[in-house]
TORFIDO-948015 format. One record per residue (C-alpha): chain; x, y, z; residue in three letters; residue number from 1. Coordinates in Angstrom, 3 decimals. Layout:
! TORFIDO-948015
ATOM   dodren          u          v          w   fike   pavo
ATOM        A          X          Y          Z    ALA    NUM
...
This chain:
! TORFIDO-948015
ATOM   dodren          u          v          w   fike   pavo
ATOM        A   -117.395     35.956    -92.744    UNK      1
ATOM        A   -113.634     34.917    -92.101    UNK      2
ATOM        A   -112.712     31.512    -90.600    UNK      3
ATOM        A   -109.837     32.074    -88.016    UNK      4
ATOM        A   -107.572     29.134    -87.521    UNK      5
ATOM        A   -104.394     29.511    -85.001    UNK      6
ATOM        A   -101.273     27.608    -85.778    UNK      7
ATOM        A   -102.573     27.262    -89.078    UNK      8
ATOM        A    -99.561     28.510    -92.243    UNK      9
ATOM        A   -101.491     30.687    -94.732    UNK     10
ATOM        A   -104.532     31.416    -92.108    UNK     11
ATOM        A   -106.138     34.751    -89.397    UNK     12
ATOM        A   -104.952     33.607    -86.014    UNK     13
ATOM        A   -107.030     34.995    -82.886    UNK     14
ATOM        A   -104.563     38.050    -82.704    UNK     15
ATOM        A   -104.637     39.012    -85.675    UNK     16
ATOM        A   -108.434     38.454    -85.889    UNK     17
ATOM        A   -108.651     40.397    -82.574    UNK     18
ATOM        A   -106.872     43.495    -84.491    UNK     19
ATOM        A   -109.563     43.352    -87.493    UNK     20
ATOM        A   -112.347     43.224    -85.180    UNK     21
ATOM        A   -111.384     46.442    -83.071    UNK     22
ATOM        A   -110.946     48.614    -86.170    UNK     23
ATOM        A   -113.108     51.552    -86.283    UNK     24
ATOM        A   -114.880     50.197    -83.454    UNK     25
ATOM        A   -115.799     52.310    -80.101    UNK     26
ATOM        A   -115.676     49.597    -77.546    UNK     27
ATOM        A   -115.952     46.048    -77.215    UNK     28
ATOM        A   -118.579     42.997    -75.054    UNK     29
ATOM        A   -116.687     40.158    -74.190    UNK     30
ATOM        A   -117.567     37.021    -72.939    UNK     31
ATOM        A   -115.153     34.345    -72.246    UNK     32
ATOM        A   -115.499     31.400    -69.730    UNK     33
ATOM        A   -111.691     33.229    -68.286    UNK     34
ATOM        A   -108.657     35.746    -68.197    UNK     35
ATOM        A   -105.056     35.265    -67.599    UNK     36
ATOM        A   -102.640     37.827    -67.391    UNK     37
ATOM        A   -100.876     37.255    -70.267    UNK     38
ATOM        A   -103.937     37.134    -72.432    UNK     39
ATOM        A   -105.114     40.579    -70.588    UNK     40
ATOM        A   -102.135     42.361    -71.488    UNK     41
ATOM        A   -101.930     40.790    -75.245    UNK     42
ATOM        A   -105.419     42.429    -75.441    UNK     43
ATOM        A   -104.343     45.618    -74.264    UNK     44
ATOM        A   -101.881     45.997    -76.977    UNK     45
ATOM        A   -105.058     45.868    -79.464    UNK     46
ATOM        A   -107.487     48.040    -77.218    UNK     47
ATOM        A   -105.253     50.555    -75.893    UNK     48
ATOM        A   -107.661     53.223    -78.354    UNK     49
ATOM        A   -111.061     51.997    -77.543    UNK     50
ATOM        A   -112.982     53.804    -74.968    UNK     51
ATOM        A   -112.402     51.234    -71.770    UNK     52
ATOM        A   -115.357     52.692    -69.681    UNK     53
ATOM        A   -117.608     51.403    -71.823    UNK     54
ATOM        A   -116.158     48.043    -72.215    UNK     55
ATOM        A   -117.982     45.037    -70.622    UNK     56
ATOM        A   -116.629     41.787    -69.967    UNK     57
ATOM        A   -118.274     38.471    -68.580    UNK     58
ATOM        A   -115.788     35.960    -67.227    UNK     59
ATOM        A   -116.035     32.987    -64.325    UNK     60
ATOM        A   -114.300     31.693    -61.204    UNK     61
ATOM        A   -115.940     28.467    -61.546    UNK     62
ATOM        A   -112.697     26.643    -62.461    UNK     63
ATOM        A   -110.447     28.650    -60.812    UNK     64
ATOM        A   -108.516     29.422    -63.966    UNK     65
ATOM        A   -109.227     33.220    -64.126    UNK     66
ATOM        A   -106.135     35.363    -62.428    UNK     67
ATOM        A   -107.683     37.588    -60.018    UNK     68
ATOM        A   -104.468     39.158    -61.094    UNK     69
ATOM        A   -105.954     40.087    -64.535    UNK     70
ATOM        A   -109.443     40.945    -63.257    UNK     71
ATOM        A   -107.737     43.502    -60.704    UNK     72
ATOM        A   -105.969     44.956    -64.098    UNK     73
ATOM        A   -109.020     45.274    -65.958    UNK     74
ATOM        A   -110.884     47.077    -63.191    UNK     75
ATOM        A   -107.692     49.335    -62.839    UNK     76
ATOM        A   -107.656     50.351    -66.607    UNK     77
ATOM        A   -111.785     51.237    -66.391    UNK     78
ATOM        A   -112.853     48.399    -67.600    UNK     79
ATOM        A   -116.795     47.337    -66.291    UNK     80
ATOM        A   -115.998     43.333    -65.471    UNK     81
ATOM        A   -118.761     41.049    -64.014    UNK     82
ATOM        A   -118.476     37.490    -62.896    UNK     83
ATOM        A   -121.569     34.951    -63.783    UNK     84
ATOM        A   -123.208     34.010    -61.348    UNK     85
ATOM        A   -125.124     31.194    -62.603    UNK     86
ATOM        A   -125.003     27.218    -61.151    UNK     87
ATOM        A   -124.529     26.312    -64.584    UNK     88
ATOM        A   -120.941     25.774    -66.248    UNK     89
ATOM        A   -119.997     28.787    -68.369    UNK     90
ATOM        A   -117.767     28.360    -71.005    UNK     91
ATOM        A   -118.476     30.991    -74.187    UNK     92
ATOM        A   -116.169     32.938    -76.297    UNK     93
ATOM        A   -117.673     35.922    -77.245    UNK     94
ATOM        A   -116.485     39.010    -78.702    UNK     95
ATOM        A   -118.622     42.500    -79.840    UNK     96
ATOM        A   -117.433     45.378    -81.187    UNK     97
ATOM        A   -119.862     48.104    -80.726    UNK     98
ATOM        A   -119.571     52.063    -82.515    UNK     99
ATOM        A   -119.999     55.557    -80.608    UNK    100
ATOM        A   -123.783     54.604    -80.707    UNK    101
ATOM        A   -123.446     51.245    -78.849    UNK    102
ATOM        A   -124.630     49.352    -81.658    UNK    103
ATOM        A   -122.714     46.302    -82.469    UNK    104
ATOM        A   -121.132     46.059    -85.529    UNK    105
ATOM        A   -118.778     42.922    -85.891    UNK    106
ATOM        A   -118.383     39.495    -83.909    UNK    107
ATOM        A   -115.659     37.351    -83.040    UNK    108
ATOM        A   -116.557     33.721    -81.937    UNK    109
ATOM        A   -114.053     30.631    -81.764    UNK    110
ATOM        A   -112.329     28.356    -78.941    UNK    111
ATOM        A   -110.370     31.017    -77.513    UNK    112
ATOM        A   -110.405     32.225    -73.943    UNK    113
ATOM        A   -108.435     35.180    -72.910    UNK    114
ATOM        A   -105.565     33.855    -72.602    UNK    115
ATOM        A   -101.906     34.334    -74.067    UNK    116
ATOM        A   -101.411     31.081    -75.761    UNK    117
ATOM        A   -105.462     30.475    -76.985    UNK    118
ATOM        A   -104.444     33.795    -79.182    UNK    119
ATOM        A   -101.260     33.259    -80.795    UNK    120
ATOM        A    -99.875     29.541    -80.552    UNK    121
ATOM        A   -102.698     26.686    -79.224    UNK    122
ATOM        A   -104.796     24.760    -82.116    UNK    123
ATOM        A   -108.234     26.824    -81.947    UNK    124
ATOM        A   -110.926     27.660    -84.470    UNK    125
ATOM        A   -113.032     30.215    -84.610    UNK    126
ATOM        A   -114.995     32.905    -87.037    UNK    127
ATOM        A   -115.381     36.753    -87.165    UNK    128
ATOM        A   -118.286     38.027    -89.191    UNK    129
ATOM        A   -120.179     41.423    -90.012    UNK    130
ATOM        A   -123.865     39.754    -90.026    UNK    131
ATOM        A   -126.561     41.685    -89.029    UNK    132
ATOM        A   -128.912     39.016    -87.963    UNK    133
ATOM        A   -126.391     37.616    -85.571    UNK    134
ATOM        A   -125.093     40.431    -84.233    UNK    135
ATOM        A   -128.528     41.142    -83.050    UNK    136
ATOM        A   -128.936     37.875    -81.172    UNK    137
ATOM        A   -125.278     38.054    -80.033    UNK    138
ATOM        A   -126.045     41.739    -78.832    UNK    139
ATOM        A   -129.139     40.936    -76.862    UNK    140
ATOM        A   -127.667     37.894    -75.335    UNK    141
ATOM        A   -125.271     39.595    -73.838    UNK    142
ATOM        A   -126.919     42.292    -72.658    UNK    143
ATOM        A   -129.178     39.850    -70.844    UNK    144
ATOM        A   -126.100     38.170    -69.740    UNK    145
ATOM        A   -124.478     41.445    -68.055    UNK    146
ATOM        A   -127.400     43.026    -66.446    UNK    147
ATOM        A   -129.207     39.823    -65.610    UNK    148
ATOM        A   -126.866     36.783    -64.835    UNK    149
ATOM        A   -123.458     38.563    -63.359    UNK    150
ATOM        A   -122.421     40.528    -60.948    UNK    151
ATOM        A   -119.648     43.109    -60.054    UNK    152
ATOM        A   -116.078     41.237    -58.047    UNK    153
ATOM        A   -115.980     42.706    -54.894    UNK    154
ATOM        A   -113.418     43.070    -52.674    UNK    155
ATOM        A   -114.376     40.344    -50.556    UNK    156
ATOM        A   -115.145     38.265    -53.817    UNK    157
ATOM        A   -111.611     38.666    -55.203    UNK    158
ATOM        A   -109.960     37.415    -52.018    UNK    159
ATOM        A   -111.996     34.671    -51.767    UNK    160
ATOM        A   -111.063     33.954    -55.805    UNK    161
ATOM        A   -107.615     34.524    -54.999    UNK    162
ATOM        A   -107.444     31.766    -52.362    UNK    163
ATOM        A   -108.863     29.128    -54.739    UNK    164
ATOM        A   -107.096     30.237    -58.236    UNK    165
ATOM        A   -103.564     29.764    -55.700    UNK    166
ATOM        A   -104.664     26.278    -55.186    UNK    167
ATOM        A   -105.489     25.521    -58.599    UNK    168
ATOM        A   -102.812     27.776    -59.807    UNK    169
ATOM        A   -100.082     25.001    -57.886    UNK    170
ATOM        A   -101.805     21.877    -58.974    UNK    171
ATOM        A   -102.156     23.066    -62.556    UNK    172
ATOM        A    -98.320     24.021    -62.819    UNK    173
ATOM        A    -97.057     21.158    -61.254    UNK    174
ATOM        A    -99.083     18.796    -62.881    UNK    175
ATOM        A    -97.954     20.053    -66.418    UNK    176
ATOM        A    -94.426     20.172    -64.713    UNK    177
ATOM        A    -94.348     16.827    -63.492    UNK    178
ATOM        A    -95.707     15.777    -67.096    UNK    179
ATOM        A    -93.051     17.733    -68.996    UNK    180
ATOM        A    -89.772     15.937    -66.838    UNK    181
ATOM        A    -92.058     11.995    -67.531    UNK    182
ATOM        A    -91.913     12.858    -71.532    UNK    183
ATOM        A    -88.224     13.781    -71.160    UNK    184
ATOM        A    -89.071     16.816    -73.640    UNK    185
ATOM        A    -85.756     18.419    -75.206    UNK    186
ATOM        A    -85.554     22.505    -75.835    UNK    187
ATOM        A    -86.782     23.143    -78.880    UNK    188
ATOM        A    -85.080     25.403    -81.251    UNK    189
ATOM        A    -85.842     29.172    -80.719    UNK    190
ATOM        A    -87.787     29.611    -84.143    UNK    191
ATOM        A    -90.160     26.660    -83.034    UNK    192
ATOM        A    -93.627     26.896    -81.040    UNK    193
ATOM        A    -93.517     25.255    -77.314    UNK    194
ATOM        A    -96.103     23.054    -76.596    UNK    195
ATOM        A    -99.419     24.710    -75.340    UNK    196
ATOM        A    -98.927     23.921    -72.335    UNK    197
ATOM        A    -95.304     24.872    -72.314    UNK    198
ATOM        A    -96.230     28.579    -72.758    UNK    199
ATOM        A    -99.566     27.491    -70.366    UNK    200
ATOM        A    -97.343     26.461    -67.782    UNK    201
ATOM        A    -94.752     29.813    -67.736    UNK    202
ATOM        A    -97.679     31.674    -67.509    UNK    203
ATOM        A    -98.899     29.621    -64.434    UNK    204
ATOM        A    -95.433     29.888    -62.862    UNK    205
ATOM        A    -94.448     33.790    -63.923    UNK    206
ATOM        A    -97.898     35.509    -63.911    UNK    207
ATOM        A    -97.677     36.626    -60.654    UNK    208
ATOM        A    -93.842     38.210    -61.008    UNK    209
ATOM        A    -93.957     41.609    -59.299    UNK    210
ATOM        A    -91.853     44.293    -61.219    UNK    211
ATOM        A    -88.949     45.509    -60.686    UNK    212
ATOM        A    -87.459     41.955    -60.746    UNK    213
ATOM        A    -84.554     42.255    -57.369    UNK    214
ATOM        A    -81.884     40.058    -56.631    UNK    215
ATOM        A    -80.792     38.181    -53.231    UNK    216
ATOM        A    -77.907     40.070    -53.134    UNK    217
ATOM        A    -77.142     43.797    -52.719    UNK    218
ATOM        A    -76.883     44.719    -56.467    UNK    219
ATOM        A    -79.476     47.458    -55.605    UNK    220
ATOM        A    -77.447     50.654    -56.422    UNK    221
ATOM        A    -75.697     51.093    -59.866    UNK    222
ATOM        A    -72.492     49.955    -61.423    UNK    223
ATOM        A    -69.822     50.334    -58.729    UNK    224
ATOM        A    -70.933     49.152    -55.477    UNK    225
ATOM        A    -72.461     45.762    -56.420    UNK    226
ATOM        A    -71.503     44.102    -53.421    UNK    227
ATOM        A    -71.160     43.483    -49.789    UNK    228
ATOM        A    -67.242     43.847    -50.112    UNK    229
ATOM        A    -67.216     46.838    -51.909    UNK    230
ATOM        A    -69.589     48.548    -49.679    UNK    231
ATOM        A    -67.216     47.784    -47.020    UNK    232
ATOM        A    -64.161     48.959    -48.631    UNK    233
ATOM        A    -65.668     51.991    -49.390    UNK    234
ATOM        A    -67.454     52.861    -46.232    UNK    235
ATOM        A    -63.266     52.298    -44.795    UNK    236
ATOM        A    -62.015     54.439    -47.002    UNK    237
ATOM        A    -64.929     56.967    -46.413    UNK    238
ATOM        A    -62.715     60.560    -45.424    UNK    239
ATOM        A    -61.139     60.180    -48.705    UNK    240
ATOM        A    -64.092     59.472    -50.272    UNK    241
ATOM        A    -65.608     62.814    -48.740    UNK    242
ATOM        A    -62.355     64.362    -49.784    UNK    243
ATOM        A    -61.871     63.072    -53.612    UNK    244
ATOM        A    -62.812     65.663    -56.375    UNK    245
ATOM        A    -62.643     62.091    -59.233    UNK    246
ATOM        A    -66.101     61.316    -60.674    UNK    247
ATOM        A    -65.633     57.740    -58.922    UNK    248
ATOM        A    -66.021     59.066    -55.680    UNK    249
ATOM        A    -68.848     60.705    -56.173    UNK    250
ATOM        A    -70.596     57.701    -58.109    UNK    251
ATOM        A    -69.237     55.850    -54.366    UNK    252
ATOM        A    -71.423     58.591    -52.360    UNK    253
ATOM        A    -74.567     58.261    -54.436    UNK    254
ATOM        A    -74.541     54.343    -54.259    UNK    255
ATOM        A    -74.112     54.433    -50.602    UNK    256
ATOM        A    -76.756     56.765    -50.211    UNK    257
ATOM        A    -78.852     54.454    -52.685    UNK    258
ATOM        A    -78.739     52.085    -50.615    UNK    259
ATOM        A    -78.785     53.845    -47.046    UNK    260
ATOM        A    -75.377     54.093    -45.794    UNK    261
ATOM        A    -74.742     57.338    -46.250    UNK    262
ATOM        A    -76.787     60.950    -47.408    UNK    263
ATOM        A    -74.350     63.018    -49.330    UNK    264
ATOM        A    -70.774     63.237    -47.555    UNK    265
ATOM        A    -72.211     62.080    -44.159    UNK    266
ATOM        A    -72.922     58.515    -43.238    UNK    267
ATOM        A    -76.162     57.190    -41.843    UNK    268
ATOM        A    -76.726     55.554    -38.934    UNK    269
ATOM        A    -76.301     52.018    -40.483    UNK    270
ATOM        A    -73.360     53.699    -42.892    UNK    271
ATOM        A    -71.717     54.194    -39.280    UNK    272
ATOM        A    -72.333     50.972    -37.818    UNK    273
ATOM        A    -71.145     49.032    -40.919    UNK    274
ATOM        A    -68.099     51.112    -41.010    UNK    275
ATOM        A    -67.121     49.438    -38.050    UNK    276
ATOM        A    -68.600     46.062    -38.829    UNK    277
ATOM        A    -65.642     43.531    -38.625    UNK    278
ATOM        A    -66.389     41.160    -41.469    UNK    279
ATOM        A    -69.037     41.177    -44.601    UNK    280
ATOM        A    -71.297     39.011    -43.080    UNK    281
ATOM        A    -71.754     41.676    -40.216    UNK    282
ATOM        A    -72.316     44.836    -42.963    UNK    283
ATOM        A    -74.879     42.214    -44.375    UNK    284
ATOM        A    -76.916     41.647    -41.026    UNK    285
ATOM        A    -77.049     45.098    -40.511    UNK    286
ATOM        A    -78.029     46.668    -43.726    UNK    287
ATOM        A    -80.659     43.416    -43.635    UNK    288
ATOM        A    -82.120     44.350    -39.941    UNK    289
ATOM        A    -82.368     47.955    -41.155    UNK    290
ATOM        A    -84.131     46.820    -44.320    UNK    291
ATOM        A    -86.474     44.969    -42.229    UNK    292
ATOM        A    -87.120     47.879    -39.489    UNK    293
ATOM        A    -87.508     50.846    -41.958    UNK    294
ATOM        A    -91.061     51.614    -43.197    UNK    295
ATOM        A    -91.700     51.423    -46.869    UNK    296
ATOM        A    -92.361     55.056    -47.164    UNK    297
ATOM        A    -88.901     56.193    -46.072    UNK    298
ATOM        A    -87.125     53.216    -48.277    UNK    299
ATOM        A    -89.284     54.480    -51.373    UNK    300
ATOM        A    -88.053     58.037    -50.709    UNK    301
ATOM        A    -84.382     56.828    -50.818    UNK    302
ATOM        A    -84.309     53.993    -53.553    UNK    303
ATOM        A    -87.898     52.378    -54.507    UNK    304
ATOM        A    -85.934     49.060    -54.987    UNK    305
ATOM        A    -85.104     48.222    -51.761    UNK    306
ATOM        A    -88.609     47.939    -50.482    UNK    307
ATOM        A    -89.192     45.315    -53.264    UNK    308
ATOM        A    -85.867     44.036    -52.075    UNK    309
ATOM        A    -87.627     43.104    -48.669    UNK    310
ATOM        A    -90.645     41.132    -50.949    UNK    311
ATOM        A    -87.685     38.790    -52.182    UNK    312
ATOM        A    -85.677     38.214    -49.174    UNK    313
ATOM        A    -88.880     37.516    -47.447    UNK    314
ATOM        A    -90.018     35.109    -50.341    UNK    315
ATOM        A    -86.910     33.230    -50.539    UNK    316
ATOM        A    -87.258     31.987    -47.156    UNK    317
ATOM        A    -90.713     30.910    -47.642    UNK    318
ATOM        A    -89.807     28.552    -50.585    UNK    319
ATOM        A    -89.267     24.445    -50.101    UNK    320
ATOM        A    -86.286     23.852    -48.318    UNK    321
ATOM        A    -84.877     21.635    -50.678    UNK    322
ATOM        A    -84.992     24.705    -53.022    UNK    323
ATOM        A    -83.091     26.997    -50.389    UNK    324
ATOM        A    -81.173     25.040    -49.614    UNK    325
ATOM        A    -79.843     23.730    -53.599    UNK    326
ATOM        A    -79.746     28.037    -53.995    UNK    327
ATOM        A    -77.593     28.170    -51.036    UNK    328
ATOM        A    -74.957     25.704    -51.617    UNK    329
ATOM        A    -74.291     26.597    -55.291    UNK    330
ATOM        A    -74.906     30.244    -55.164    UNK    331
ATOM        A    -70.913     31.119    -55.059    UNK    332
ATOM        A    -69.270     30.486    -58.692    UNK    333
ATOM        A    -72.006     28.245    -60.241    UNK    334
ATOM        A    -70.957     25.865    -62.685    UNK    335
ATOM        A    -72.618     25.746    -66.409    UNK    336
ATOM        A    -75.067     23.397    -65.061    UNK    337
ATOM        A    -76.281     24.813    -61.860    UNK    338
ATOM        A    -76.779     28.432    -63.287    UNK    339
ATOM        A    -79.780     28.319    -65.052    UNK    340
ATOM        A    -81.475     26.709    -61.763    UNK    341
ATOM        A    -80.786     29.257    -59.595    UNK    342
ATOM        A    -81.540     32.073    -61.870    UNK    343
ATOM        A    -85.683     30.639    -62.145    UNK    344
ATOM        A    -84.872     30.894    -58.180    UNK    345
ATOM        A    -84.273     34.148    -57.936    UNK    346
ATOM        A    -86.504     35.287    -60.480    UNK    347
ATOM        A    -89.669     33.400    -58.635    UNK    348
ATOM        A    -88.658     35.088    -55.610    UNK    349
ATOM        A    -90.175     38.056    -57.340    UNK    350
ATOM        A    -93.590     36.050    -57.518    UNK    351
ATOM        A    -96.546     35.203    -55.259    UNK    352
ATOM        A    -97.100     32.632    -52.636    UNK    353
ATOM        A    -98.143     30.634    -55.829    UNK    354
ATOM        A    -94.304     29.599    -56.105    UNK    355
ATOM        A    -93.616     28.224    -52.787    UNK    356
ATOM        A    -94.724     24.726    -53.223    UNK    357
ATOM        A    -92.715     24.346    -56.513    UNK    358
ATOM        A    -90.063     21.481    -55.335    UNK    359
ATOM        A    -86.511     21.494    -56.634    UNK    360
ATOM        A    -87.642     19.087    -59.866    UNK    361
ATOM        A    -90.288     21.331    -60.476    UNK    362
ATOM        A    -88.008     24.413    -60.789    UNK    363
ATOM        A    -85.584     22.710    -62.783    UNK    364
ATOM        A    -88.459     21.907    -65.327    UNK    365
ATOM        A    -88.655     25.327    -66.185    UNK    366
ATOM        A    -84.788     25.374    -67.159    UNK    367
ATOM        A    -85.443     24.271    -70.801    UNK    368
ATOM        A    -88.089     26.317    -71.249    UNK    369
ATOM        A    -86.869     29.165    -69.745    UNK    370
ATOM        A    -83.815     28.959    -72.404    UNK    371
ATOM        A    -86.703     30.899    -74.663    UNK    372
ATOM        A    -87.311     33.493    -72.595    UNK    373
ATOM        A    -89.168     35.069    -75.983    UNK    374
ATOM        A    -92.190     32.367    -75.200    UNK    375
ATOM        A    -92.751     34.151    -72.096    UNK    376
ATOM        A    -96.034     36.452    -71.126    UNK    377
ATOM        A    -95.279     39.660    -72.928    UNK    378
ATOM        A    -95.843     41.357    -69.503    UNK    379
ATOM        A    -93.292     39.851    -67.905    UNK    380
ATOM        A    -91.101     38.957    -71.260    UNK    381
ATOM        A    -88.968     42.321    -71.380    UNK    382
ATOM        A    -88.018     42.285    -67.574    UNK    383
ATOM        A    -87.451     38.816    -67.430    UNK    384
ATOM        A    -84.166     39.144    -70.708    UNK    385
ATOM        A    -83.173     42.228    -69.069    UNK    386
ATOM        A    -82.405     40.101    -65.884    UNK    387
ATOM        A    -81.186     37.493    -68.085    UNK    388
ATOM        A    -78.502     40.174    -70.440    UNK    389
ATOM        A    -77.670     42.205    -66.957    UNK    390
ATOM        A    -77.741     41.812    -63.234    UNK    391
ATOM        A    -78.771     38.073    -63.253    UNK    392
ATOM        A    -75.986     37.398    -64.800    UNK    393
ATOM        A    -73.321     39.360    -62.803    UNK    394
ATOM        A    -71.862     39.132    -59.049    UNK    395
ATOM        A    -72.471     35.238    -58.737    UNK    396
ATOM        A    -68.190     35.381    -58.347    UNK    397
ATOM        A    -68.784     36.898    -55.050    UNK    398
ATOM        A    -70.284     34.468    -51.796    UNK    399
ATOM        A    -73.524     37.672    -51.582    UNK    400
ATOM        A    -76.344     35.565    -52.867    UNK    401
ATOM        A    -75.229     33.264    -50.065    UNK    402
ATOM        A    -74.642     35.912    -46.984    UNK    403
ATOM        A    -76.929     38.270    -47.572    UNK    404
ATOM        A    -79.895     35.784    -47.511    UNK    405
ATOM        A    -78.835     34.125    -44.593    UNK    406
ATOM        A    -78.420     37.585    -43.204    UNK    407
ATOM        A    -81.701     38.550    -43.587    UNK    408
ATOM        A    -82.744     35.134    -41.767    UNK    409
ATOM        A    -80.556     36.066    -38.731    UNK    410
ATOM        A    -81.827     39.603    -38.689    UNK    411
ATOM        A    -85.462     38.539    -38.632    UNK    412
ATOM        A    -84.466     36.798    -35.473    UNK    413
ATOM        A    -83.513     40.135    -33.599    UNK    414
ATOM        A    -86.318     41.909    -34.547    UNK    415
């Protein structure tokens, strides 16, 4: 027997305990009270090997803490997961490993949910152990518990979960939000651990971030055409364009075309219209009308990103005014201050419904912790410093961020 201890110098924390316990082992039982994402994918690191099919895993909506998000993952990878369906409160941390026979050969019991932070940074205690005697009674309560007292999510049954984790999802984050700006908490340096419920709270707030993360601008093509001005400077200058034999022009084509102006040396329809456009805001209106008409089939044939680029518009508008309207008046050559603000912006336009009840003060709570992008879910972690090192960091010189949203606002209108 070995007594795991997170956030403990010199002890087994749940991750590491979790990679002991899957070693050698077939498949695992779990039973946990719930999942989060971040926890479900921190999991997945250590069971990538095991045979998934044969996994079983207990969890509850009873507190509306489980992301249907991570149940919708598990069933995806194979995985057999059952809700209880008991009156009673469920609340057990559980985990079997089991050999190619299905008997059970090691335990892991402790404090610790599924959940990013339970395994690697909050205080929880716990033991792993080889003993036969309680694997037994371990082994048979949980069979009991999976055939007997859950049942499979259904379709209907996730929808319904999804509606009441959002609720609980909002109150949660802005509760711990509202907490962090009372306490007046300062960033803490990069080699210390966030609060709990610091790294709780970013996975509250990012869990739901849809990948590829897309910009409110037209940044949607590659490295020349970045912007609504340069798409109209080169859809002027388009016969000598056609004509040019230098690697530039044809980087000019292939841009246009990624983003539906043109297909090889002709233009599109829209390439034609915006080459006559008479200002930037027009080009903007109708590339965003043509966004908003076009079915997601044909965008994915001609650049996957902009169909995810009609997600974000469409989510931007949806958010508290106040929020909008902050992103909207600072969006053009943002000082020091005001750029770390409207970055969480546009990165939670990439998120769920969840998001649009965070007000202005909420958003700006996330600022400091956000400056450790590192603390983040590891699902969402690499995306999130890509935007950070690369295209959330460029084109804020130009007014886009500002026309092309209120572009897509006066395009909706027209449709």
């Amino acid at each position: 027997m070995k007594i795991i201890l997170n956030n403990q110098s010199g002890s087994t924390n749940f991750d590491q305990a979790l990679g002991e316990l899957v070693d050698g082992a077939e498949t695992l039982s779990l039973a946990v009270s719930y999942l989060q994402v971040g926890g479900w994918e921190l999991f997945r690191r250590h069971t990538g090997g095991l045979n998934l099919p044969k996994m079983r895993i207990v969890c509850t909506d009873q507190m509306g803490i489980t992301a249907p998000a991570a149940v919708r993952l598990a069933q995806t990878s194979g995985v057999q997961i059952r809700n209880f369906i008991g009156e009673v409160t469920y609340h057990p941390k559980v985990y079997l490993a089991h050999d190619r026979a299905g008997k059970p050969t090691r335990f892991l019991l402790g404090s610790a949910n599924l959940s990013s932070s339970a395994f690697t940074n909050s205080i929880e205690a716990g033991l792993i152990s080889a003993d036969s005697t309680a694997l037994g009674t371990l082994s048979h309560w949980f069979d009991d518990l999976f055939k007997q007292r859950s049942e499979d999510f259904t379709s209907e049954g996730l929808r319904l979960m999804e509606e009441k984790w959002r609720a609980a999802e909002v109150h949660r984050a802005r509760a711990r939000l509202r907490f962090r700006r009372a306490a007046v908490i300062p960033p803490l340096p990069a080699t210390a651990p966030l609060a709990t419920e610091d790294l709780d709270t970013l996975e509250d707030v990012f869990a739901t971030v849809q990948l590829p993360i897309c910009l409110l601008n037209m940044d949607y093509a590659a490295n020349n055409i970045r912007n609504v001005g340069r798409v109209r400077a080169v859809l002027a200058d388009w016969p000598n364009v056609v004509r040019g034999t230098r690697s530039a022009h044809g980087k000019q084509r292939s841009e246009l075309k990624l983003l539906g102006f043109a297909t090889g040396i002709a233009l599109t329809p829209l390439g034609r219209q915006a080459a006559a456009a008479g200002s930037v805001e027009e080009v903007a209106q109708l590339w965003c009308a043509w966004l908003q008409q076009t079915p997601s089939a044909k965008l994915d044939a001609i650049n996957p990103k902009l169909r995810a680029a009609k997600r974000v518009f469409t989510q931007f508008w949806k958010l508290q005014e106040e929020v909008q309207n902050y992103f909207l008046t600072h969006a053009l050559s943002p000082g020091a201050a005001e750029r770390p603000t409207l970055q969480i912006i546009e990165l939670l336009c990439n998120a769920s419904e969840v998001v649009q009840e965070l007000s202005l003060e909420d958003i700006q709570a996330l600022v400091p912790l956000l400056a450790q992008p590192q603390r983040l879910p590891n699902f969402v972690r690499n995306a999130v410093l890509d935007y950070q090192d690369n295209k959330g960091t460029r084109g804020w010189e130009y007014p886009d961020r500002r026309i092309v949203p209120l572009a897509w606002r006066e395009a909706a209108k027209t449709i």
